[in-house]
N, C-alpha and C positions, 0 to 999 in steps of 0.2 A: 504494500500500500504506500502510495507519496504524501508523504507528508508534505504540508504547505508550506511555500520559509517563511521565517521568522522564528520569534521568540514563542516557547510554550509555555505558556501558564494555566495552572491548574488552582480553582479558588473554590473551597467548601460555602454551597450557598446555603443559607436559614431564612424559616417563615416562608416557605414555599406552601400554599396548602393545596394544589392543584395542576395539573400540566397547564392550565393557562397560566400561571403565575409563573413556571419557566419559560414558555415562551415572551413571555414580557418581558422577563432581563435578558434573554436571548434577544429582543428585538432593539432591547437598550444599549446593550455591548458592541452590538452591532454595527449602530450610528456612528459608533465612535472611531474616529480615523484610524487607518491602519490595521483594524481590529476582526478578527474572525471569530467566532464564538458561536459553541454549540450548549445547551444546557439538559441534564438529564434530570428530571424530576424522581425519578427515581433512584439514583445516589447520592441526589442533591450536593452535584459537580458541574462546573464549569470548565470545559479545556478551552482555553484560549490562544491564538496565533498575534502574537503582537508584531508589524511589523514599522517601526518608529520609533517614537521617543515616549511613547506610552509607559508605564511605571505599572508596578502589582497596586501600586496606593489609588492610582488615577479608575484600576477596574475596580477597584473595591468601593472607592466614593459614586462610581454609576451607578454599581448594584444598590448602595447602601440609597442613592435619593431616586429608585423605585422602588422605596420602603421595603427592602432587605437587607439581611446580613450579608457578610462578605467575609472569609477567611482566606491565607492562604493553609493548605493542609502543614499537619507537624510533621517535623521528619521520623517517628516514627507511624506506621497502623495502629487505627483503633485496634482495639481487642472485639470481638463478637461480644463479649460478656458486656461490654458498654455500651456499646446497641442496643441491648437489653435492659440496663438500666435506665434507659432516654424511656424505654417506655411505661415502666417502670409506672409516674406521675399520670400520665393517660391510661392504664390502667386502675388505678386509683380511681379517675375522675368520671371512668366508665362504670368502674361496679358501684360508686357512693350513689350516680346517680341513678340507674337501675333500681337500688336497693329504696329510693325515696322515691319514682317515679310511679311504682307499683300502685302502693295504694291511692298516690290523687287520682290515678286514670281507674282504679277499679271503683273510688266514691263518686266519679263525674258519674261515670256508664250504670251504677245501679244504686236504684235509690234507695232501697233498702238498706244502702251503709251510710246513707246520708243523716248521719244525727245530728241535732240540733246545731251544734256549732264545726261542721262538719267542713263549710268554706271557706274555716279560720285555719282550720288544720291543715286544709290544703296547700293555703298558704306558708303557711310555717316550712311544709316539707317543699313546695314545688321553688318557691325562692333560691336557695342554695342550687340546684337542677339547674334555671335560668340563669343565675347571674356567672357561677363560678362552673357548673359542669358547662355548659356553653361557652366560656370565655373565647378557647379557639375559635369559633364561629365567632364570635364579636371579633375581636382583634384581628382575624383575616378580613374579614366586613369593612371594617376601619381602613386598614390598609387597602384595599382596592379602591374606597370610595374616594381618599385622596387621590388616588390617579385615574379615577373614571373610569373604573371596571367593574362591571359587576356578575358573580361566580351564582352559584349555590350556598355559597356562605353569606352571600348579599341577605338570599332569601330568607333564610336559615334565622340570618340573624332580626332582621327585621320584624318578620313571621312571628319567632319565639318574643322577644322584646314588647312589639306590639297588644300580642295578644294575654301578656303580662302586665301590661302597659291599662291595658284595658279592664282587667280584672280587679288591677289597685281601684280605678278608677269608679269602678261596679260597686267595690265592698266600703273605702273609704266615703266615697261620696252619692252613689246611689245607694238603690233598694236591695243589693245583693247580700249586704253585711248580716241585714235582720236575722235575730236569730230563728230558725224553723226552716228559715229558705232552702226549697228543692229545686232540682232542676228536672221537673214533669217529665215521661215519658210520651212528650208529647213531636209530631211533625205538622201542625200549622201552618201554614207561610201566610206571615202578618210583620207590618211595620210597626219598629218599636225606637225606643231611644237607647236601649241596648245599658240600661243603668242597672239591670236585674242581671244580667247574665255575667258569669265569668269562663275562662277559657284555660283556667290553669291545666288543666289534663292533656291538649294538646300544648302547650309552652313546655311543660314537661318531659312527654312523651316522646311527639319529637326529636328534642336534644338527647335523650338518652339513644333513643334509634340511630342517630347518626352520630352517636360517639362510638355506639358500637362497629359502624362502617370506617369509620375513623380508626379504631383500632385496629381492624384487621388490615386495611391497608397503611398502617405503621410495618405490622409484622411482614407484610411482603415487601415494602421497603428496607426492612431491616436486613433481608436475606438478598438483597439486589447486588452485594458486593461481595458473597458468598462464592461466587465462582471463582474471583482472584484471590482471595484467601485461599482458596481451596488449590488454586495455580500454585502459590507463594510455599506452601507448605508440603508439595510435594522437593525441594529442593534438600537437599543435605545438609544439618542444622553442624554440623564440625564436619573439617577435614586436617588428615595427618598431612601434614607440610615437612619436607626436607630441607633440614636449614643447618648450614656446618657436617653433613654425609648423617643427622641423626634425624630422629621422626617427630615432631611435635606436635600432640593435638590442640588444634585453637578452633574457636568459632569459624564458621564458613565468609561471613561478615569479614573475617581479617584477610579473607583469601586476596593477593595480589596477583596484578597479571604476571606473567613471566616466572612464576613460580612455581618451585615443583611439589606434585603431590601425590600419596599413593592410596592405590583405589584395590581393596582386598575384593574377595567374591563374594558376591551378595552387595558390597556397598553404593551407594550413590554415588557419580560421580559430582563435585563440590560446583563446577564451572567447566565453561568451555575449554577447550585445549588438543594440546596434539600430542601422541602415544610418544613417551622417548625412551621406554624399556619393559620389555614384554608383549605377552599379547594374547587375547581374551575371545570371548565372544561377550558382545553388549546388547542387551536387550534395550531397544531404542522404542518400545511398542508406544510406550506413553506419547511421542512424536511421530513417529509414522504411521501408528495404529496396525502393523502390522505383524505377524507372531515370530518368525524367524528372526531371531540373531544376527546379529551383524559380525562380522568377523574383524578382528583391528590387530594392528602390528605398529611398529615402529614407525612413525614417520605419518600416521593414519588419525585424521580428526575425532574428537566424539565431542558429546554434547551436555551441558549440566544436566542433571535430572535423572538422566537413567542409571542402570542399572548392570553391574558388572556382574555377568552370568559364571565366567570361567577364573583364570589365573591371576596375578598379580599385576596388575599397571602400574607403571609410574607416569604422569599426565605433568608436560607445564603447560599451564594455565593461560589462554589467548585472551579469552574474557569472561566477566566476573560481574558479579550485581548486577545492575540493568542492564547491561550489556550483553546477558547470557541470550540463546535464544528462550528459552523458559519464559526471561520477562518481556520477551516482545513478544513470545504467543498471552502473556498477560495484560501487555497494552493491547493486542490483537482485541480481543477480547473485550476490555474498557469503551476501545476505541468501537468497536459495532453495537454494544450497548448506549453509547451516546448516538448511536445513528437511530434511537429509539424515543428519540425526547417530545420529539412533535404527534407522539401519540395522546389524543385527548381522551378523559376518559365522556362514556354520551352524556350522562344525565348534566354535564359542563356546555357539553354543547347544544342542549337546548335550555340551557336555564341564558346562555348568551342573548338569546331570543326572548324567552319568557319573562326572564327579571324586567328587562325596561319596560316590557307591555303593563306587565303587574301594578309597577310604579307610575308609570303614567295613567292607567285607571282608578287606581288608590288615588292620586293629585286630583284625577277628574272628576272622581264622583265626590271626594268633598267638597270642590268650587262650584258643582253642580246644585246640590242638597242646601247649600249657605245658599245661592244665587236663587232657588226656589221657595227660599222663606221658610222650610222647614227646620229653622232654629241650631245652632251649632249640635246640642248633645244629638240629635238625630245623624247631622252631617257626619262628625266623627264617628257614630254606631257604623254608618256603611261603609267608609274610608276603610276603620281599623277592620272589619267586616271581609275586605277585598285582602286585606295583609293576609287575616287568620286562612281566609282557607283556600289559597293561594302557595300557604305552606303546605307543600303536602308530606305528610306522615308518612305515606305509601313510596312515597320517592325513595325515604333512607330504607327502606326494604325492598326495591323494585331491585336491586344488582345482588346486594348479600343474600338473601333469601335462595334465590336462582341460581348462585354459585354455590350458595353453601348445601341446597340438594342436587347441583350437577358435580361438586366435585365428589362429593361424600358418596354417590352412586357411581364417579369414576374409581373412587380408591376403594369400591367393591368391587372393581370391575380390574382391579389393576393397571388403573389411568388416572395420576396425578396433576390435576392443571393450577397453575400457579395464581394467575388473576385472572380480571376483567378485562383488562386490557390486551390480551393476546388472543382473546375470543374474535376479536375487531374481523381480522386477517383470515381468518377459515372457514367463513365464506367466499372470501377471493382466491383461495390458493388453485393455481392452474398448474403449479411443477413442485414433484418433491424428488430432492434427491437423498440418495442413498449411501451411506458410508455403507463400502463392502466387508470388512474385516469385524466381526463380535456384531453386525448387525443386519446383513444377507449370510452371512457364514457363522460358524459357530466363535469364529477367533482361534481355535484349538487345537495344532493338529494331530491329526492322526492318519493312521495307517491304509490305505486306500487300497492296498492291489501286493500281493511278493509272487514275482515271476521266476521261478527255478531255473536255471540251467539246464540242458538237455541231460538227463540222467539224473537229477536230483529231486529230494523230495524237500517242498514247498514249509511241509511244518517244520522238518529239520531246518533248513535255513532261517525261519522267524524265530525258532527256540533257541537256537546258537548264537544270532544275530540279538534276543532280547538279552540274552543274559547279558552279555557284553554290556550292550548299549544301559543297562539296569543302575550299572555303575557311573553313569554319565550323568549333569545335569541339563544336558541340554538340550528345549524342547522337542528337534527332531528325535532323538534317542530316548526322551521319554515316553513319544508317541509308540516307536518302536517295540520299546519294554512294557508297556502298559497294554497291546495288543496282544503281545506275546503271551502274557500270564493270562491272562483271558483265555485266551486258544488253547497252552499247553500246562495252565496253572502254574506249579512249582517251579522255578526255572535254576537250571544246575550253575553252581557255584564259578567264579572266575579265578586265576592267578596270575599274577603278572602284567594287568592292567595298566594302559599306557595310555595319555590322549596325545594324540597329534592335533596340536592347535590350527584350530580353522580348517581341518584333512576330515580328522576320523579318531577313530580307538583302535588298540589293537591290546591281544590278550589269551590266554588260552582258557581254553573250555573244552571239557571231557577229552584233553589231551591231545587237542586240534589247537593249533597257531590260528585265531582267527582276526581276520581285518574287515571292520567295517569303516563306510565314509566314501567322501568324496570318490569317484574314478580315478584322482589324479593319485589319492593316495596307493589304488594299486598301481596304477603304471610303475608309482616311483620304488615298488617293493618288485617288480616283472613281473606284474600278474596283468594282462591284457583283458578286456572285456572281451567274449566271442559275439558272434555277428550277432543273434539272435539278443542278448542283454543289451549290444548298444542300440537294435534299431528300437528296445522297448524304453531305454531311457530316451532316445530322440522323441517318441513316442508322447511320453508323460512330461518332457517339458516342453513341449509343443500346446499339452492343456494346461500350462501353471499351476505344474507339480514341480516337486522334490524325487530325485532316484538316489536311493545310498546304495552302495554294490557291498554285497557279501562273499568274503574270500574265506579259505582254510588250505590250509598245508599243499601252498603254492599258486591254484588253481580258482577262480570263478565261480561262484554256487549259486550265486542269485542275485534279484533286484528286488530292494523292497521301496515302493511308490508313494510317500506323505502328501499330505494336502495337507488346508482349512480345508472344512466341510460345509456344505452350503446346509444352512436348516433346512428342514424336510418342510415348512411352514412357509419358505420365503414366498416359492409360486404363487400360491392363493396368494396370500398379502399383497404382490404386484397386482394378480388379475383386481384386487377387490379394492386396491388403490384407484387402478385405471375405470373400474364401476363409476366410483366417484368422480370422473371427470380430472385426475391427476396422468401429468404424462412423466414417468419415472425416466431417474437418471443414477446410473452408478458412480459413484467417486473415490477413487482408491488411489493409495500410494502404494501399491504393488503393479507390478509390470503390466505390460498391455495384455499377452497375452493369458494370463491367468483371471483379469478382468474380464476379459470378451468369453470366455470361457463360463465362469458364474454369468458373467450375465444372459448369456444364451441360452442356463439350465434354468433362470427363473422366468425369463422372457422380458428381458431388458434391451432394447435398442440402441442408448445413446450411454455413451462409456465416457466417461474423462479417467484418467489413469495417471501414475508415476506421480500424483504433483504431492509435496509438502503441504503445512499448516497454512502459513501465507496463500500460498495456492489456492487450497478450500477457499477461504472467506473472498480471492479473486474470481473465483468460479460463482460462488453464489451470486456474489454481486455483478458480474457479467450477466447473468439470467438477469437479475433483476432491472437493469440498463437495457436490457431485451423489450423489457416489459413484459416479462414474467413475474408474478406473486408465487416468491420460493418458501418449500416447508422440507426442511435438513431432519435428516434422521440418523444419529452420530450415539457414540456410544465411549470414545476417545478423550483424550485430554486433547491427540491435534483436531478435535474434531469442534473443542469447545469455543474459537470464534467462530467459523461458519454457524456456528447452532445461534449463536447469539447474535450474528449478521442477518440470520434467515430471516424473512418475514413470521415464520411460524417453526419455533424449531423442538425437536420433538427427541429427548435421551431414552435409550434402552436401559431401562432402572438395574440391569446385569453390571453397569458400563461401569464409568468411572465418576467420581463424587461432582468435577470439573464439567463433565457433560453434561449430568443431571442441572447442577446447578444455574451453568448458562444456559437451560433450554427454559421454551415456556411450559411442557408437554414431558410427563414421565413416564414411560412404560414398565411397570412392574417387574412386567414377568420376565421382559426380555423376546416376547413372540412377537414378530414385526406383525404380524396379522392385526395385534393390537392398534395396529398406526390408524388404522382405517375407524375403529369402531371409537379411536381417540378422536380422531377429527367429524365424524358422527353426531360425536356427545357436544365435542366443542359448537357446530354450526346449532344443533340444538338447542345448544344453553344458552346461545346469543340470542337467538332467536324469542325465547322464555324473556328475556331481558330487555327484551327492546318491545314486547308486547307489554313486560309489566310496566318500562318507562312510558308507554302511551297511555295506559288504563291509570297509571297513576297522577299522569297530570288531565287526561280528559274526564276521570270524575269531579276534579278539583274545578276544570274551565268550566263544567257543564253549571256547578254553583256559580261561577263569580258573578253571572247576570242577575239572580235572586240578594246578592249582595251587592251591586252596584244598586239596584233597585232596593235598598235596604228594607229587602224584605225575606233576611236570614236571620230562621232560627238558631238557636243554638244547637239542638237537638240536630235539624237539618245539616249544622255545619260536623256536629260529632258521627252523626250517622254517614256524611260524605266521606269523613276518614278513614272510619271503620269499616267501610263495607270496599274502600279503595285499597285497606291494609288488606282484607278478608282475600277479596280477588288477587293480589298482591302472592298472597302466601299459597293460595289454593293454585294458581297459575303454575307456581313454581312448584309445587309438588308433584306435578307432572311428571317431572324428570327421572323421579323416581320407577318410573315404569320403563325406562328405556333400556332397551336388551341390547347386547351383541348380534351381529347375524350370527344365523344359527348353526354357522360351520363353526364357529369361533368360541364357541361356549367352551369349549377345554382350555382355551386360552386366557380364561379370563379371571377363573377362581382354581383350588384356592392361591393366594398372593404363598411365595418360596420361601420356603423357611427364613427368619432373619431380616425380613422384609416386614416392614409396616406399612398400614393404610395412612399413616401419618407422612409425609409430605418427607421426602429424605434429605429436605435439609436437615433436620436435626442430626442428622448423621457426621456432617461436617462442623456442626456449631459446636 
């Protein structure tokens, strides 16, 4: 990806309550000479391109006079556990008020709890609820209205305020205070001066209902930076450094470039660098997503982050901290999550519409009512009239209600979706592509085919060949000996075990010299392939396999053929992706031909092949300059910016922490079949959502003419909430009926051992 020149800066922004309120300082940064600026509301970041005389003080006084904060970041990361405490106070603010909201909304709705001084008490409890569990909604209200915007919090706050507003108004100076007063179960529609009624049960209600929408979307904010934690902490927290010919272990932090380090088996390597003694096989999977080893010697690059499967290394170090690749697949990553900011959530964008109309009706029907000589307390009855039930109740339940029975019936279903906002996109997605490696294939390989040599027998060569290879750690050879014990159970003893680095083994069993590995290993012992083993190894890497030759006591015995193994699942999944209107694409960093290979057993067409992590998120975003709407199905750590570039990006919950977390979309079980019945559920539950966003504000608009005409009952206006919450909830419960197709039902329950219906982030937190 090109970065743009100039200077980068990076500023922690505060008091964001909304994706409009990031594009606002994103529209303010902007103005400002020199200046390129993207904002995520969702990590609540700014990355900035300065390219002038612009200063980090000059973005922070823009941010700060469109009434926000402005940081720059510390030099170290939060901790996750501090994210947690931020929310810490809004959980507080959501159960205090819950716990007090309860009873005024069950004394409004029945009057059998209404005793005698019953509107006093309402008051007692519903006050604390308005003034301080609402503050949020005020103080984002505040802040917009200085700069002439107005959100959902406009409404919110107005709405609750008002109609508290109005209550004081009813008890201290009308007829509402008297002691006895009920509020009838009656529906009349009659003009009154609105001095008897009060409204604390919606002022109430309300704020509690959207503190608790407030909360949950803290908690997916909170997890929005979980993927580069989850990058960051795969890297190797110490490495032994050679300083003066002796080994000293320091933090990885202290690692310098040009500096040597050693990397035993099993270890991470600490940073980038070049092999300057020894030589290994590196498991690079977490980067190239794919299962074979890489083989390294002297003089031969590796990479921070993986994983030293064989010998001893000694590594000096080329680059180190941000410099590794690790952290530019972490900007990767950052950077396609900030390509996500101008995502708004709906009920923002139609309140963009609704709030002025609201407010300009409110102003008009009290100039109205005064101008008609019906006396100000009547004027105000219909004004504050149009505020109350213009709030609507049903709003802060029309997204949480629908998510919370479409995800709760996805994570029965072993499909995790993270919010509202990624639902937007799965009704447009027209391409999904395919990570090949742990998500068309199993990731794992194994033993696919052992071709004998003329005169020999097939299970002799896999039993002689596992033993050996038993003694190995490395995946080929594990596949080997894991098939082997299978086929012939107990497998006989080794002595004299030897690996040939990046070749083979060699070793005796039941008194036979035998050599497994590469071809080259036997040429360089005189053992030749015969015609018949090599046209079967030309054979198998012509399909993007693996051939290891088996030798004993001089002579050629056989070929044993590894792969990945495609799931037995992938087929359907493709067919029932393309059902849906998706045109599949494979995308692997294994060679072409092994690519064109799966993808012809699942019925794949369009291959991209051999690329890197960089690559992925150049591919996606090529589609998407297509004009394509792309949904990544990845499973990988290189697979974790494309997931988070994609329009809709969807982890194999098998995969890695890094995947899961930059996708929008988790698949439990690991069965790609699940892809289809994910994006299913998702187009469903947008669907539930944008039906309950219309029924919730058209119960609301279908009153406001009985209140401009101030001739809104109370009753009328509690019974408009309630029967807008009722449809609200009953709409959304729908979702609970939504099945898998019914090829799919194996796939779907129950969730793999060690697996939760709970959302796996907590896995990384």
């Amino acid at each position: 990806m090109t970065e743009p020149a100039g200077t980068q800066v990076e500023l922690l922004i505060g008091g964001m309550t909304c994706a409009s309120c990031a594009m606002r300082v994103e529209k303010k940064l902007n103005r400002m000479d020199g200046v390129t600026a993207t904002v995520n509301y969702a990590t609540e970041k700014a990355r900035v391109t300065v390219a002038g005389d612009v200063t980090p003080d000059d973005l922070i006084a823009t941010v700060e006079k469109t009434g926000y904060t402005a940081t720059l970041p510390a030099p170290e990361p939060e901790a996750p556990a501090g994210a947690e405490d931020e929310l810490r106070p809004l959980r507080t603010r959501l159960l205090v008020s819950v716990a007090l909201s309860v009873p005024v909304v069950a004394m409004a709705m029945v009057p059998a709890l209404q005793v005698e001084y019953w509107q006093w008490l309402s008051l007692t409890l519903a006050a604390p609820v308005v003034v301080w569990g609402g503050l949020p909604f005020h103080r984002a209200a505040w802040t917009n209205l200085r700069h002439g915007a107005a959100t959902m919090d406009t409404l919110v706050s107005l709405g609750t305020l008002a109609a508290f507003a109005w209550s004081l108004y009813a008890l201290f100076w009308g007829t509402a205070g008297t002691p006895g007063m009920t509020h009838p179960f009656s529906f009349t529609v009659e003009r009154g001066d609105g001095s008897a009624n009060i409204y604390l049960e919606a002022a109430a209600g309300v704020t509690a209902f959207l503190l608790a929408g407030r909360y949950a979307e803290g908690r997916s904010k909170r997890r929005a930076g979980a993927a580069l934690r989850a990058l960051l902490e795969l890297g190797a927290k110490e490495v032994s450094v050679l300083r003066g010919g002796t080994e000293q272990r320091v933090p990885a932090a202290q690692l310098a470039a040009g500096d040597l380090f050693v990397v035993r088996p099993g270890e991470k390597l600490a940073a980038d660098g070049v092999v300057t003694d020894g030589s290994s096989a590196v498991d690079a999977s977490m980067l190239t997503g794919e299962p074979v080893p890489v083989e390294v010697a002297v003089g031969d690059p590796v990479t921070g982050g993986t994983v030293n499967a064989g010998g001893r290394l000694v590594v000096r170090a080329t680059r180190v901290g941000a410099e590794t690749q690790l952290a530019q697949m972490a900007r990767l990553v950052e950077d396609a999550q900030n390509g996500k900011a101008e995502v708004q959530r709906l009920a923002d964008r139609v309140s963009a519409v609704f709030v002025p109309v609201v407010l300009a009706l409110a102003v008009a029907t009290l100039g109205f009512w005064i101008g008609a000589g019906s006396g100000l307390p009547a004027a105000f009855t219909a004004a504050v009239a149009v505020l109350i039930i213009a709030c609507p109740c049903a709003l802060g339940l029309a997204t949480p209600t629908a998510l919370m029975v479409g995800t709760g019936r996805g994570a029965q279903l072993g499909i995790l979706v993270k919010g509202p906002e990624v639902l937007e996109s799965t009704r447009r997605v027209d391409t999904v592509v395919l990570d090949k490696t742990g998500t068309v294939t199993t990731g794992r390989m194994t033993l696919h085919d052992v071709v004998p040599a003329a005169g020999e027998d097939a299970a002799t060569v896999l039993r002689l060949a596992g033993a050996l290879e038993a003694a190995s750690e490395h995946p080929i050879a594990s596949a080997v000996a894991r098939a082997a014990a299978e086929r012939a159970g107990a497998l006989p003893p080794v002595q004299g075990f030897a690996n040939a680095e990046g070749l083979g083994v060699t070793g005796t069993v039941e008194g036979r010299a035998v050599v497994v590995g590469r071809p080259r290993l036997l040429a360089e012992a005189s053992v030749p392939l015969p015609a018949d083993l090599d046209a079967a190894r030309l054979a198998a890497e012509a399909a993007g396999r693996t051939a290891v030759a088996v030798a004993w006591d001089g002579a050629a015995r056989g070929l044993l053929v590894v792969a990945d193994t495609v799931k037995p699942t992938s087929a359907a999944a493709v067919r029932q992706l393309r059902a849906l209107g998706l045109r599949p694409v494979l995308l692997t960093g294994d060679n072409e031909r092994a690519a064109r290979a799966v993808a012809a057993e699942v019925g794949i067409d369009e291959v991209v092949a051999e690329v890197l992590p960089a690559d992925k998120v150049a591919v996606v975003r090529r589609l998407q300059t297509e004009g394509r709407v792309v949904a990544m199905v990845g499973d990988g750590v290189n697979d974790a910016a494309a997931l988070a570039q994609a329009d809709l990006g969807l982890a194999m919950g098998t995969g890695t922490d890094v995947a899961i977390e930059a996708s929008d979309l988790t698949l439990v079980r690991g069965d790609l079949r699940a892809a289809a019945d994910a994006i299913r559920l998702a187009r469903r539950t947008l669907a539930v959502i944008k039906g309950n966003l219309f029924w919730a504000f058209a119960y609301n608009v279908a009153a406001i003419p009985l209140a401009v005409a101030g001739l809104l009952n109370p009753m009328i206006a509690g019974a408009a909430m309630a029967l807008s919450s009722v449809f609200v909830v009953t709409n959304s419960l729908r979702l609970r009926g939504f099945a898998p197709l019914p090829e799919n039902r194996s796939a779907a329950l129950p969730l793999p051992e060690g697996r939760s219906a709970d959302p796996a982030y907590a896995r990384s937190a």
